[in-house]
C-alpha positions, 0 to 999 in steps of 0.5 A: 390175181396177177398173170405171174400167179396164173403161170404157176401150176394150177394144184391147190398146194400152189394155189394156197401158196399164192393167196398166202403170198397176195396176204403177205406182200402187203405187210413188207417194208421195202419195195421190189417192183421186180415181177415176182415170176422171176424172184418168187413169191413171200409165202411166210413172214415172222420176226428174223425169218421168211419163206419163198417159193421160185416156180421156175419158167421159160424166161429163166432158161438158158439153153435147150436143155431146160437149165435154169440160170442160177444167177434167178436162184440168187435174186429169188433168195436175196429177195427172201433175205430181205423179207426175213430183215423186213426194213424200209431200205436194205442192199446187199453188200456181200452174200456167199454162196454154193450152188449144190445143183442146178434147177430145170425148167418146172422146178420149185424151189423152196427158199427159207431165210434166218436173219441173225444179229437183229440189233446190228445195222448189218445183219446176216441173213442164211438162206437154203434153197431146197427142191422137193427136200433136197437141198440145192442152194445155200448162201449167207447174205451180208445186209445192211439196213439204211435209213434212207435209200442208197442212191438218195445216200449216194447223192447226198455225200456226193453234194457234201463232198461238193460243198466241201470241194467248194469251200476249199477253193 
């Protein structure tokens, strides 16, 4: 196992999490090379939904009160909406949110996300955070799927725009 599995607590609920997650991560589409001890752990993939956990540590603090920085509450639950879409190439184009409460240091968080309009090219992803049940997090994400990566995109109208600049001169 990876060190950023060794900083979780050691129980067996949470062992069992992460050798789920070892299993998963390998069936997903899109790549994160992001360290999973700072957007959490895939635990539970199926078709239009996906479950994560967010085992809250020292480089997400804040001050020294042990206050988590929401903003690893948003990449943790974006990072389950694409799990839930589970497609080569996603991004991100809008996301609502209410932050209900905020996490300490050694929370878990309990991520759960529901894709809906699985025809669309742009999907709406719901995504609850919960810690110990009570919820302290809810967001609906804005994915679009592409059929390439936005940058190599990104380039490509940029080159086109070019040409078409070119032939006008």
């Amino acid at each position: 196992m990876s060190s950023d599995i060794e900083n979780l607590e050691n129980d067996d609920q949470t062992s069992e999490l992460m050798e789920k997650w070892e299993v998963i991560r390998g069936d997903l589409k899109f790549e994160c090379i992001i360290k999973s001890s700072l957007c959490g752990y895939i635990v539970e993939i199926d078709k239009n939904s996906a479950k994560s956990i967010l085992n809250t540590n020292m480089d997400m603090k804040i001050d020294n009160e042990n206050l988590i920085d929401v903003s690893f509450l948003f990449m943790a639950a974006n990072y389950c909406a694409y799990a839930a879409i589970n497609e080569k190439y996603l991004v991100t184009i809008g996301v609502k949110i209410s932050f209900l409460a905020h996490p300490k240091l050694g929370d878990v968080i309990d991520f759960v996300a529901t894709s809906n309009f699985e025809e669309s090219k742009k999907r709406e992803v719901r995504v609850v955070g919960t810690i110990k049940d009570i919820k302290i997090f809810d967001a609906v994400y804005q994915i679009l799927i592409l059929e390439d990566h936005v940058l190599r995109i990104k380039e490509k109208l940029t080159k086109k725009a070019t040409k078409n600049n070119d032939k006008e001169d």
